[in-house]
N, CA, C and O atoms as a GROMACS GRO file, in nm:
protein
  560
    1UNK      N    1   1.305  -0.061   0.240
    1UNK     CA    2   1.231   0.041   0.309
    1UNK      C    3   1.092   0.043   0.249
    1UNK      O    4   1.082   0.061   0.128
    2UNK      N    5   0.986   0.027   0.321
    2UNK     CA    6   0.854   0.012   0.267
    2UNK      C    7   0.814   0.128   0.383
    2UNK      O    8   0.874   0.155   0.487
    3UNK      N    9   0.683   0.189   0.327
    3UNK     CA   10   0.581   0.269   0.360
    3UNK      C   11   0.505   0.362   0.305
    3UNK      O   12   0.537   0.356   0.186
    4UNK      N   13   0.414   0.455   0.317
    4UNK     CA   14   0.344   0.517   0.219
    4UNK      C   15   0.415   0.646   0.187
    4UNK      O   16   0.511   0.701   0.240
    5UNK      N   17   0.324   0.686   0.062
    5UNK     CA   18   0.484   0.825   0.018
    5UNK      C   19   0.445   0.951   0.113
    5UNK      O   20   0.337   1.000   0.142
    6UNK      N   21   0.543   0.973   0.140
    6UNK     CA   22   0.590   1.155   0.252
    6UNK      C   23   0.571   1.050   0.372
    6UNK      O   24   0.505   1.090   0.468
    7UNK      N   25   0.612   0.945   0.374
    7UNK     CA   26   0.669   0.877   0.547
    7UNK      C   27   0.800   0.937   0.572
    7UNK      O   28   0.791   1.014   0.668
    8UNK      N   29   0.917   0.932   0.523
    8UNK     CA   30   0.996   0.946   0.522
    8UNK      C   31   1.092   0.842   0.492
    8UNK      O   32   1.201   0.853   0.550
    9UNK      N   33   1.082   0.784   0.445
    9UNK     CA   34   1.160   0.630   0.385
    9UNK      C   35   1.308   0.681   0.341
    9UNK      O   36   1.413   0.636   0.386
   10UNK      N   37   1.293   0.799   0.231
   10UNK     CA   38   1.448   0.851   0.204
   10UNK      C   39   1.490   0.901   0.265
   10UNK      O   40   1.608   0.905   0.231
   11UNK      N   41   1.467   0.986   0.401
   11UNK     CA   42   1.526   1.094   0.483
   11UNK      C   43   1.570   0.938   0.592
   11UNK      O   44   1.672   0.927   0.661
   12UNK      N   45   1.505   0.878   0.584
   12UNK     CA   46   1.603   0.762   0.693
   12UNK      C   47   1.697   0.662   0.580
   12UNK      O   48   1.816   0.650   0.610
   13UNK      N   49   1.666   0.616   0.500
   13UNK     CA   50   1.812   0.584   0.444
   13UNK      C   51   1.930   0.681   0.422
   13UNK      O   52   2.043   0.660   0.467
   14UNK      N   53   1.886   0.820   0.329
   14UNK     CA   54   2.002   0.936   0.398
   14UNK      C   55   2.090   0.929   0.532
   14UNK      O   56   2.212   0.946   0.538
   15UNK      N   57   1.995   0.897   0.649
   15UNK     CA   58   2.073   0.946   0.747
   15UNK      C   59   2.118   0.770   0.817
   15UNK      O   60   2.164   0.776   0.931
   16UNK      N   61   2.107   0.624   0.753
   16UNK     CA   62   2.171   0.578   0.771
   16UNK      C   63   2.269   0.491   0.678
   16UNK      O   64   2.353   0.407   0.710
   17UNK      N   65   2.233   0.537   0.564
   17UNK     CA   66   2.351   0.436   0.462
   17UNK      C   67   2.467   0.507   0.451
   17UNK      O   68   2.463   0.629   0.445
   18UNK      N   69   2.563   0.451   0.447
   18UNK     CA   70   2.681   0.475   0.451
   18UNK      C   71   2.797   0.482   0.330
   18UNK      O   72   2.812   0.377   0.268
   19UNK      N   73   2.888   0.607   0.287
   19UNK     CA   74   2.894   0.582   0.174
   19UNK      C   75   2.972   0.471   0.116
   19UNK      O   76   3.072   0.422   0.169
   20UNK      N   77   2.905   0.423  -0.031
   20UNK     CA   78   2.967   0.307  -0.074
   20UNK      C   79   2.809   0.242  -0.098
   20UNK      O   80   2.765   0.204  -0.206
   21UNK      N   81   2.754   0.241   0.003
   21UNK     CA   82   2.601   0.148  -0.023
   21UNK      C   83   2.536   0.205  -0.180
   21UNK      O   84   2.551   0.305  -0.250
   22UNK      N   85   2.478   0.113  -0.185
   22UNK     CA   86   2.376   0.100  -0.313
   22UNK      C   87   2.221   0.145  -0.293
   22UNK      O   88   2.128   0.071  -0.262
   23UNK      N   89   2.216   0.313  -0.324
   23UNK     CA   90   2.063   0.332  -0.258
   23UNK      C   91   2.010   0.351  -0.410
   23UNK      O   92   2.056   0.418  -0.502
   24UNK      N   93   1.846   0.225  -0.396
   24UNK     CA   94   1.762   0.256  -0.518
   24UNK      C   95   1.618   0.334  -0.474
   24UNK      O   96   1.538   0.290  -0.391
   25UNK      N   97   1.608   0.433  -0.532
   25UNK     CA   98   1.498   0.534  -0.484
   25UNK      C   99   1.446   0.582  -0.598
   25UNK      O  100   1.532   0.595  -0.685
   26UNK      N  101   1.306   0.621  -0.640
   26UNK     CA  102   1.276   0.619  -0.789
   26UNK      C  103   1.270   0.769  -0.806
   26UNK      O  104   1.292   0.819  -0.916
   27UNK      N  105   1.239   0.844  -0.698
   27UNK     CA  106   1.201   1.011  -0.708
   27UNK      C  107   1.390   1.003  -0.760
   27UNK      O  108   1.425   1.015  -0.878
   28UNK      N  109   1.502   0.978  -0.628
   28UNK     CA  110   1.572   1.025  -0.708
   28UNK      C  111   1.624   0.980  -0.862
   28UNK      O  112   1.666   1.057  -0.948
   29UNK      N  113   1.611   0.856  -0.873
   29UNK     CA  114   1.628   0.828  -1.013
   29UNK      C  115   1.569   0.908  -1.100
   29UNK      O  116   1.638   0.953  -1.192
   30UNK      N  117   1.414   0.946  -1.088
   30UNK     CA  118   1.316   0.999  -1.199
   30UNK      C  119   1.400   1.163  -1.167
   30UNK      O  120   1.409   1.243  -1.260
   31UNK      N  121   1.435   1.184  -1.082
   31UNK     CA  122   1.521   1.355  -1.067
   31UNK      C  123   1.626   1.356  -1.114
   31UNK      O  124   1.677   1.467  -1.130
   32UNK      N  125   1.683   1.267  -1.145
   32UNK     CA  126   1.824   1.262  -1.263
   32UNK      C  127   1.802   1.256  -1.382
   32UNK      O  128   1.904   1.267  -1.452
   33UNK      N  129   1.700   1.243  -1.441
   33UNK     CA  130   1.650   1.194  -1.566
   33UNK      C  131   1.597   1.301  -1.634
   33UNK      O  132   1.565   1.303  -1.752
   34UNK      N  133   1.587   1.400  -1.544
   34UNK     CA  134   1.540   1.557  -1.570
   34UNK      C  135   1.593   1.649  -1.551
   34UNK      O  136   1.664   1.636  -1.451
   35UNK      N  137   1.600   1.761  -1.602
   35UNK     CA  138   1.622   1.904  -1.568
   35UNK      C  139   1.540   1.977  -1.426
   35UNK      O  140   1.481   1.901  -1.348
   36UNK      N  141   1.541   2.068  -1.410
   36UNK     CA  142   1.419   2.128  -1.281
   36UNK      C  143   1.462   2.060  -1.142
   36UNK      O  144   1.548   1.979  -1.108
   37UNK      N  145   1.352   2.137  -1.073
   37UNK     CA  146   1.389   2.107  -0.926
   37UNK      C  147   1.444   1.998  -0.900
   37UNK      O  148   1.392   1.914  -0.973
   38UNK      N  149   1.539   1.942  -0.819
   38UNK     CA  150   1.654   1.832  -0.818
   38UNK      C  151   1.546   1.779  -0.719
   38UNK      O  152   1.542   1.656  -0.728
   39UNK      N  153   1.470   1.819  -0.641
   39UNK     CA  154   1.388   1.777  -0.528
   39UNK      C  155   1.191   1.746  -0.570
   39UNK      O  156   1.085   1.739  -0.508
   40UNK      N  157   1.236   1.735  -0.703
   40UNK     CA  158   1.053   1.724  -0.685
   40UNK      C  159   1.021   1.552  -0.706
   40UNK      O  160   1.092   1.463  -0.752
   41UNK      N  161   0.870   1.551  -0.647
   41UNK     CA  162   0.828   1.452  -0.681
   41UNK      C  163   0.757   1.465  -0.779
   41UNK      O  164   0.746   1.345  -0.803
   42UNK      N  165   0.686   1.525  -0.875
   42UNK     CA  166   0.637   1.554  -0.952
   42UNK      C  167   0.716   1.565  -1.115
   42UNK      O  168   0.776   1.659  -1.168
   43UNK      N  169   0.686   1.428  -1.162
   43UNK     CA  170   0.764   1.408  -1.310
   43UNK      C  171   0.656   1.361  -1.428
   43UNK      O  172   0.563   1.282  -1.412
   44UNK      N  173   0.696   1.437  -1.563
   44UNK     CA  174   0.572   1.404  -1.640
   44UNK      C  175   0.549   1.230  -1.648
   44UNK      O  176   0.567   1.155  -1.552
   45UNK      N  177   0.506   1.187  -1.783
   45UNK     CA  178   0.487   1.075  -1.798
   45UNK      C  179   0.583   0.996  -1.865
   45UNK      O  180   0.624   0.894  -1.808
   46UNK      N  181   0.628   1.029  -1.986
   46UNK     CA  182   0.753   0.984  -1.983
   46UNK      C  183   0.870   0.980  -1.904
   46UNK      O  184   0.938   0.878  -1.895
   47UNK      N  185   0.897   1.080  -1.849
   47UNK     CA  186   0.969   1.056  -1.694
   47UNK      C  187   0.983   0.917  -1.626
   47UNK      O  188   1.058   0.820  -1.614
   48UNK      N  189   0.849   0.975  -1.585
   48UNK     CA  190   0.818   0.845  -1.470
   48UNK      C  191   0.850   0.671  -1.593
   48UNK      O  192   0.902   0.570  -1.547
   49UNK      N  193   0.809   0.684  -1.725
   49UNK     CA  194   0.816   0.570  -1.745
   49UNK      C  195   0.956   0.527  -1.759
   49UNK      O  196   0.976   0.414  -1.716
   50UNK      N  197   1.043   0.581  -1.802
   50UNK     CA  198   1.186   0.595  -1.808
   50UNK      C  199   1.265   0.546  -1.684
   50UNK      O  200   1.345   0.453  -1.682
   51UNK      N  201   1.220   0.648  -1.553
   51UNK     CA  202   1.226   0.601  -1.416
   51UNK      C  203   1.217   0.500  -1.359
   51UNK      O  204   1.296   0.465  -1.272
   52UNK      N  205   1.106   0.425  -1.403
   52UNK     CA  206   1.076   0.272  -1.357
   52UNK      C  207   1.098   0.158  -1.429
   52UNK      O  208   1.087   0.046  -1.381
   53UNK      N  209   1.133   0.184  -1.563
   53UNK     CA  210   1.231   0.081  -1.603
   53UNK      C  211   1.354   0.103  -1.555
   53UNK      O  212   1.409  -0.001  -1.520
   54UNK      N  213   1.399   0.170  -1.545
   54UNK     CA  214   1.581   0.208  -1.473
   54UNK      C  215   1.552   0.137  -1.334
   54UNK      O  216   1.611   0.031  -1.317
   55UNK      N  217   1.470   0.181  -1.236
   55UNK     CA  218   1.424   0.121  -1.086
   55UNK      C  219   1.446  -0.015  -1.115
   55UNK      O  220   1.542  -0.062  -1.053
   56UNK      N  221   1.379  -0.105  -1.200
   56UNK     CA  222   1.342  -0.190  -1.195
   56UNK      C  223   1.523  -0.283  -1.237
   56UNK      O  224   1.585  -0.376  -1.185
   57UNK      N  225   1.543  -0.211  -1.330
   57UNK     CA  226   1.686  -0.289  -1.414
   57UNK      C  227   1.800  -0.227  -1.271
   57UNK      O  228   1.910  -0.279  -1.261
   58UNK      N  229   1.776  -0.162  -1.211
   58UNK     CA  230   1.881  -0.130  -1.077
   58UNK      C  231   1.845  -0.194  -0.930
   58UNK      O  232   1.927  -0.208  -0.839
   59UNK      N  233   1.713  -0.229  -0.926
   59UNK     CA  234   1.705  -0.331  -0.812
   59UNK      C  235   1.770  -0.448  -0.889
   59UNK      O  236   1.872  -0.490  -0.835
   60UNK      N  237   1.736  -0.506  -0.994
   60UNK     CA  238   1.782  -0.619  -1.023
   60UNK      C  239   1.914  -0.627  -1.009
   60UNK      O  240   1.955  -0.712  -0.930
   61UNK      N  241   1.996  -0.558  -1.068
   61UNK     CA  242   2.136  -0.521  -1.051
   61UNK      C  243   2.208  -0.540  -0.894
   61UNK      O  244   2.305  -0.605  -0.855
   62UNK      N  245   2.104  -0.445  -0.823
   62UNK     CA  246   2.138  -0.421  -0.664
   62UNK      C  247   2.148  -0.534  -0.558
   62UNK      O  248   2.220  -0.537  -0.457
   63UNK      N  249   2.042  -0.644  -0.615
   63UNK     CA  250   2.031  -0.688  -0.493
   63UNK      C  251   2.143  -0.809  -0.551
   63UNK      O  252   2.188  -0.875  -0.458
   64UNK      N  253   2.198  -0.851  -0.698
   64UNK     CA  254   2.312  -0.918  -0.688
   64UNK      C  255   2.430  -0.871  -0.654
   64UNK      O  256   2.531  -0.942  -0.649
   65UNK      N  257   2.428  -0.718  -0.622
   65UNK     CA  258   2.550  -0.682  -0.513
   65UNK      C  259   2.508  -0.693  -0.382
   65UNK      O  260   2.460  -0.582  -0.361
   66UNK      N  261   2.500  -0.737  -0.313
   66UNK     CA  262   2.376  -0.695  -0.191
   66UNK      C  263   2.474  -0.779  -0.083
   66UNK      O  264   2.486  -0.749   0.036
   67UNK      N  265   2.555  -0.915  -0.165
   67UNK     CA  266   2.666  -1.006  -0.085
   67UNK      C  267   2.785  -0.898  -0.051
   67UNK      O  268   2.854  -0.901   0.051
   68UNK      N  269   2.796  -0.787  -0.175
   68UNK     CA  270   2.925  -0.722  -0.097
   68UNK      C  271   2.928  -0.583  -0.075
   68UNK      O  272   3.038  -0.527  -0.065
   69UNK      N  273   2.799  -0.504  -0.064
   69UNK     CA  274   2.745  -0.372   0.035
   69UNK      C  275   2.615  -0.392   0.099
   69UNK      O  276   2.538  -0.488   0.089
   70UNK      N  277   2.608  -0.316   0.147
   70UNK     CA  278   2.451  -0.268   0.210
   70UNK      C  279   2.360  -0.197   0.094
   70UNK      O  280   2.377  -0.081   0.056
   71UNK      N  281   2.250  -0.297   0.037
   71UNK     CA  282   2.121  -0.187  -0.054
   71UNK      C  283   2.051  -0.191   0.038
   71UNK      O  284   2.030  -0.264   0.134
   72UNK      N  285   1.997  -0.056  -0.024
   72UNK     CA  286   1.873   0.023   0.052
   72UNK      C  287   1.817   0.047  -0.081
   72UNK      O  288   1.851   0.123  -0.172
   73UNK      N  289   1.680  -0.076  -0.063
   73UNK     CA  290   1.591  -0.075  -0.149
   73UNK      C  291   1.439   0.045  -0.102
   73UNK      O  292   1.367   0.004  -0.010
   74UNK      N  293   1.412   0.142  -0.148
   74UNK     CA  294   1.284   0.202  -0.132
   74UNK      C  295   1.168   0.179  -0.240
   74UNK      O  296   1.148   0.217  -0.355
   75UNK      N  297   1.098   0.094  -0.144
   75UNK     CA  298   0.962   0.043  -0.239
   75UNK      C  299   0.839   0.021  -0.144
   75UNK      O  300   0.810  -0.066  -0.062
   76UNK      N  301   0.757   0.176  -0.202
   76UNK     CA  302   0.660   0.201  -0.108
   76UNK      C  303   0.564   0.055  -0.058
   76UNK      O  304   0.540   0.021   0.058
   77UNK      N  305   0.527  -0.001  -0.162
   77UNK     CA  306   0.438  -0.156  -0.101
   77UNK      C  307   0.470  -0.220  -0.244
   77UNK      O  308   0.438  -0.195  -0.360
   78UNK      N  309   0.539  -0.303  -0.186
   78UNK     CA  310   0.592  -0.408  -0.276
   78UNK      C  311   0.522  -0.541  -0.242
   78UNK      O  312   0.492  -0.576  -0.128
   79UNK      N  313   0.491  -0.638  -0.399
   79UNK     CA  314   0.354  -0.764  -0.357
   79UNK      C  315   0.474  -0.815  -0.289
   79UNK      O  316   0.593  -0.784  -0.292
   80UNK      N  317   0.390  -0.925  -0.213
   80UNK     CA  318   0.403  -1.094  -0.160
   80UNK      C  319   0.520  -1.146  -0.242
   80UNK      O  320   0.623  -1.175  -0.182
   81UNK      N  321   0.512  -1.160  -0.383
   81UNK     CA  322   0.629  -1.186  -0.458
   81UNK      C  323   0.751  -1.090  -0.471
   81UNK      O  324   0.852  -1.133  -0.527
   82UNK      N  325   0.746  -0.968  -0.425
   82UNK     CA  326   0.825  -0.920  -0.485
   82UNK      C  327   0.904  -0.935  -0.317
   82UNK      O  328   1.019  -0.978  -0.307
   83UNK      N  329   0.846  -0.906  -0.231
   83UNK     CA  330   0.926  -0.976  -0.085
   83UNK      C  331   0.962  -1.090  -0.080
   83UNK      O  332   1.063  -1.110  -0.012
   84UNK      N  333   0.913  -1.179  -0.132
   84UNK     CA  334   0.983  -1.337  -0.080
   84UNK      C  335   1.111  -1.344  -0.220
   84UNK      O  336   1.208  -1.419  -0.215
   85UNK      N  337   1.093  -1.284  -0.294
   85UNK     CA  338   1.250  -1.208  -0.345
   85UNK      C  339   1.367  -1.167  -0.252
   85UNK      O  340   1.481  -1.212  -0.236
   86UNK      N  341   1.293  -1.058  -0.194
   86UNK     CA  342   1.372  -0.974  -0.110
   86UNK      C  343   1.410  -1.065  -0.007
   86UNK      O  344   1.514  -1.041   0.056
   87UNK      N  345   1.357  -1.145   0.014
   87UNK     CA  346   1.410  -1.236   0.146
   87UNK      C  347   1.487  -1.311   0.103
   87UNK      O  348   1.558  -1.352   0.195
   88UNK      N  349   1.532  -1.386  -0.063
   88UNK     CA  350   1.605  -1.493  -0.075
   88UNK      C  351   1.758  -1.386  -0.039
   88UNK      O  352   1.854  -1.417   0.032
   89UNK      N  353   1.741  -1.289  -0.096
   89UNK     CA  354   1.847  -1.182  -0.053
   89UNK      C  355   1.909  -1.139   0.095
   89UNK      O  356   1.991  -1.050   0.120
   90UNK      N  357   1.838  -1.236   0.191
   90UNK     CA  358   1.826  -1.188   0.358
   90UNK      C  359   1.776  -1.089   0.333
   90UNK      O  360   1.881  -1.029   0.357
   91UNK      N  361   1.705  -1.006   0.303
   91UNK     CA  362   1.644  -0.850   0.280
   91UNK      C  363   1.598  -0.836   0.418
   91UNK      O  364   1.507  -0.914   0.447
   92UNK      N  365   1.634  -0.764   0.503
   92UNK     CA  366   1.582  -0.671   0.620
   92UNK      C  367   1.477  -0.588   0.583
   92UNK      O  368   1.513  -0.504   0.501
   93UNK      N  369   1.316  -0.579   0.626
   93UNK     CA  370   1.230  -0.519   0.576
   93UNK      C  371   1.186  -0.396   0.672
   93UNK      O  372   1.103  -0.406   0.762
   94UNK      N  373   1.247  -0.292   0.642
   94UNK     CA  374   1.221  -0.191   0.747
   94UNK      C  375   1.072  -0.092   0.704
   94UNK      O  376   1.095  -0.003   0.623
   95UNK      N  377   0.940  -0.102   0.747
   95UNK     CA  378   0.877  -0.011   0.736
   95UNK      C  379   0.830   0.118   0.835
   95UNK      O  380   0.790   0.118   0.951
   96UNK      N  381   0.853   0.226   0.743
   96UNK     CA  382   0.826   0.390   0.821
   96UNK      C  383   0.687   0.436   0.782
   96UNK      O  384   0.645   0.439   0.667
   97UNK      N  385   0.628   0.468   0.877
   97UNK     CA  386   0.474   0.504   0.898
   97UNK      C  387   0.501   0.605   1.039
   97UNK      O  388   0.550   0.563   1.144
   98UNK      N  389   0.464   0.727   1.017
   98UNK     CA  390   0.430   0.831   1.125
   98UNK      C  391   0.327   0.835   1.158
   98UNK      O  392   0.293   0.900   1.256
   99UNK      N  393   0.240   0.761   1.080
   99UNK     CA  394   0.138   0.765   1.098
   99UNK      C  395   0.023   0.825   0.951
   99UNK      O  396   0.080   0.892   0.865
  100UNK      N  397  -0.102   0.802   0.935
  100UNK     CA  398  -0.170   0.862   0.873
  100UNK      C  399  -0.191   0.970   0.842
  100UNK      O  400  -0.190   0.991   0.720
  101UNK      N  401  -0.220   1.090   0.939
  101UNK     CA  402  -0.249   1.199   0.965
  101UNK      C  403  -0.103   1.289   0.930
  101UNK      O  404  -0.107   1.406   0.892
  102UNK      N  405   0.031   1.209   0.951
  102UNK     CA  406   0.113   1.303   0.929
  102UNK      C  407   0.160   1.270   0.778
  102UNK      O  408   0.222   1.344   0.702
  103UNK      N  409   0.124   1.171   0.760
  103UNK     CA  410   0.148   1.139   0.620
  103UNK      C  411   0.043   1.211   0.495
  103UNK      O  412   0.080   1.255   0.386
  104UNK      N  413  -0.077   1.209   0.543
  104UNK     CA  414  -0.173   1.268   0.433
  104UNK      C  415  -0.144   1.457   0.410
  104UNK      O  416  -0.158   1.528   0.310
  105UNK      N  417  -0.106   1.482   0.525
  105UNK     CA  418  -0.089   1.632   0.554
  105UNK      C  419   0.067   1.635   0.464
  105UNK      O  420   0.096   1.752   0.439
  106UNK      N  421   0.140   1.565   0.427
  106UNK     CA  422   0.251   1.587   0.414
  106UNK      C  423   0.194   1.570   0.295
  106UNK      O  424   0.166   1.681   0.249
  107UNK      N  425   0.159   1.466   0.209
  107UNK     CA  426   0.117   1.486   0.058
  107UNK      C  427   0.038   1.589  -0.007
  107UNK      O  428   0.042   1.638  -0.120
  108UNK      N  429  -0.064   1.616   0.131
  108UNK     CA  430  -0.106   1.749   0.078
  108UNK      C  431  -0.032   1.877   0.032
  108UNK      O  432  -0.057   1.953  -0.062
  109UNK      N  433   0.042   1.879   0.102
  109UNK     CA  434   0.218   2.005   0.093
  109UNK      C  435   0.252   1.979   0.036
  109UNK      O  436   0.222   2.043  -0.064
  110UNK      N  437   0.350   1.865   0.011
  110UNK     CA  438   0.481   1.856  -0.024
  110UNK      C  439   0.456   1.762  -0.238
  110UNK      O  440   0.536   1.763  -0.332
  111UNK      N  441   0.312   1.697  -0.227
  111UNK     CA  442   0.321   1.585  -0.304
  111UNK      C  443   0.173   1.617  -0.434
  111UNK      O  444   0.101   1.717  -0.427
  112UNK      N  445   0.162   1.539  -0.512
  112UNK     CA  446   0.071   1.551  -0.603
  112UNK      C  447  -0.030   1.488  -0.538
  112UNK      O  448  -0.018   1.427  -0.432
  113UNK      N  449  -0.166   1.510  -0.625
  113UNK     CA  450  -0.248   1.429  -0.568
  113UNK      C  451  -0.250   1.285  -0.608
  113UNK      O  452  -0.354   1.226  -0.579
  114UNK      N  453  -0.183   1.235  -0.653
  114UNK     CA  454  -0.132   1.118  -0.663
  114UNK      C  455  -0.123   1.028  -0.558
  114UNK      O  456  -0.178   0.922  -0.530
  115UNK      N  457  -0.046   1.095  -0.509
  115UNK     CA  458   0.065   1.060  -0.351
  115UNK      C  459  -0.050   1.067  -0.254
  115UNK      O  460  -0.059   0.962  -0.190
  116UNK      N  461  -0.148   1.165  -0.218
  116UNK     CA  462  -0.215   1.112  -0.137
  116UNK      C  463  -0.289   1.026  -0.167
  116UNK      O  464  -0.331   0.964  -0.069
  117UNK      N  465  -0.339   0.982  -0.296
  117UNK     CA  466  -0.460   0.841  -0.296
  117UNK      C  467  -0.346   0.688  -0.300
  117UNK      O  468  -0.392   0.574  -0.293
  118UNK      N  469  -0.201   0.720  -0.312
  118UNK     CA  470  -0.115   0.585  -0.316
  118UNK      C  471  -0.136   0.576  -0.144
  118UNK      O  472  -0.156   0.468  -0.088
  119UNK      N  473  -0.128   0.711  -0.067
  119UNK     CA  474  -0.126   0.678   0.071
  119UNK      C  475  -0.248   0.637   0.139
  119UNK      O  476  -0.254   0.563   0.237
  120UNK      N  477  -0.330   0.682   0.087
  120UNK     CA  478  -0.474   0.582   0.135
  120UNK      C  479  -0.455   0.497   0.058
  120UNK      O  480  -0.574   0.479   0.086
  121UNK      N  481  -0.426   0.417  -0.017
  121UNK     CA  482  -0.438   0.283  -0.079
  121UNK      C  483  -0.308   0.194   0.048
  121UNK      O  484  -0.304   0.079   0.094
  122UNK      N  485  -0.248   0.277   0.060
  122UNK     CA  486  -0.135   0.202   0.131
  122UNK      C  487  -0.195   0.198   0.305
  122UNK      O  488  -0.161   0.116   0.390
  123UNK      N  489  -0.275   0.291   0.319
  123UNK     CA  490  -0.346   0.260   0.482
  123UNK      C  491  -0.481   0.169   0.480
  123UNK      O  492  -0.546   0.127   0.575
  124UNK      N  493  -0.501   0.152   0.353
  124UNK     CA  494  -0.656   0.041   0.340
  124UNK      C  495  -0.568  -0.078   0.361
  124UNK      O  496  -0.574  -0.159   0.453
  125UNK      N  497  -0.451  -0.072   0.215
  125UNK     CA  498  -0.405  -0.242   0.237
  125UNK      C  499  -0.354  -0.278   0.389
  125UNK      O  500  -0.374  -0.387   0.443
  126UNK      N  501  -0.293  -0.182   0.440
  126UNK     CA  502  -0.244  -0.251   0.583
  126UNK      C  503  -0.327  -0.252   0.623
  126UNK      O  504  -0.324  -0.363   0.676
  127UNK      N  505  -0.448  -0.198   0.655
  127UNK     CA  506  -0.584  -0.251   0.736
  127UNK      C  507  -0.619  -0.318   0.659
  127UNK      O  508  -0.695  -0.378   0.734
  128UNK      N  509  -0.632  -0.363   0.571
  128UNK     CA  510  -0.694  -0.491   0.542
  128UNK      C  511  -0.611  -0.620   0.591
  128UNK      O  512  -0.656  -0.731   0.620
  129UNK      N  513  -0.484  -0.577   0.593
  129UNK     CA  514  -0.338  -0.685   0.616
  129UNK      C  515  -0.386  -0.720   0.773
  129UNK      O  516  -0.436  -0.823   0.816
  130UNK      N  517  -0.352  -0.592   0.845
  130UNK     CA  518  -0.368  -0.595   0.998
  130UNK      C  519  -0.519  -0.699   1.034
  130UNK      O  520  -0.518  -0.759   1.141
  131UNK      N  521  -0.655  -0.717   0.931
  131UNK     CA  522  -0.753  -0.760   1.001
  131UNK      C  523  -0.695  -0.905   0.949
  131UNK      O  524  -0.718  -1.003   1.020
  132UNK      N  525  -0.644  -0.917   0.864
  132UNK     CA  526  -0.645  -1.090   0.816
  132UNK      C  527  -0.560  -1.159   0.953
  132UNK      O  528  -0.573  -1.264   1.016
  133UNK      N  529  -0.451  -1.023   0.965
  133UNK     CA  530  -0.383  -1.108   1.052
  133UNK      C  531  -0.467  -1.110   1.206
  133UNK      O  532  -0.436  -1.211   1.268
  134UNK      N  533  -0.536  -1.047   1.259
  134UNK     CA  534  -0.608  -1.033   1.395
  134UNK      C  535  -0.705  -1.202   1.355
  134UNK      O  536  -0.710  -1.309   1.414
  135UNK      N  537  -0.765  -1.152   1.232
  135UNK     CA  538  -0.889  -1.311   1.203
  135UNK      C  539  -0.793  -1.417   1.245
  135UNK      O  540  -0.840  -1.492   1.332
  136UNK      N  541  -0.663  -1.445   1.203
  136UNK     CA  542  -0.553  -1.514   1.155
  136UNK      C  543  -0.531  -1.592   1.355
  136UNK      O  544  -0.557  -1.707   1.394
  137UNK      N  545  -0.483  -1.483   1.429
  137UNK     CA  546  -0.408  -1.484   1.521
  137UNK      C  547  -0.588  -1.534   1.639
  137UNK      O  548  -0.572  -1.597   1.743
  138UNK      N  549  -0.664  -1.512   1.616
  138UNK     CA  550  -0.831  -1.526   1.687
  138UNK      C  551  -0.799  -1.681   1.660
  138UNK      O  552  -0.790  -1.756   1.757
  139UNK      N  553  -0.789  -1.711   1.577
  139UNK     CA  554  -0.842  -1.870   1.523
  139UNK      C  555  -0.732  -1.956   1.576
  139UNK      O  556  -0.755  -2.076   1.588
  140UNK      N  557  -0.619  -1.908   1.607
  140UNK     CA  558  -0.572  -2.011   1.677
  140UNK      C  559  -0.547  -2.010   1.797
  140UNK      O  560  -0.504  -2.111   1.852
   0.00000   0.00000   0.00000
């Protein structure tokens, strides 16, 4: 599941993995790792660093189960390398985008200001993605 944060990436694996699947999600990982709201995105710094080594040692884990359930990997923009990974895995690459406008409004609410400059970083790179590929698709 790729897209920028407050798309909704976890509210659609919620409502389609099934139980038994292997869901890696870092808010909820970094929300187990703590006390306080079971629902925030907002974790200090050690938190978060704690969080993303665990992410990281549980995708690895995940996707060598991946032959005998369904993972649902959530990784807002993951490089070039870290997909042609995901693909030796058959990885199905589902990305959720509502769009900009509902996404920035949602970080404004719901998220740190963090979350909204990952989500403009995440609407530059796809416009930058989207023009390589238009230059890309012109030229031939």
């Amino acid at each position: 599941m790729i897209g920028p944060p407050a798309a909704g990436k976890t509210t659609y694996v919620l409502a389609h993995a099934r139980p038994g699947d292997v869901i890696v999600d870092y808010d909820r990982i970094a929300n187990a790792l703590t006390c306080g709201d079971a629902d925030s995105h907002r974790h200090p710094e050690p938190v978060q660093r704690v969080a993303h080594r665990a992410r990281t040692a549980a995708i690895r884990e995940a996707l060598k189960q991946s032959t005998r359930t369904d993972v649902w990997i959530i990784h807002t923009q993951p490089q070039p390398d870290t997909l042609a990974e995901y693909a030796t895995y058959r990885a199905k690459v589902i990305t959720i985008d509502p769009g900009r406008d509902v996404v920035l409004t949602r970080c404004d609410e719901q998220r740190s200001r963090g979350a909204r400059a990952a989500a403009e970083r995440w609407y530059s790179t796809q416009r930058d993605a989207d023009q390589v590929a238009a230059t890309a698709s012109r030229a031939w």
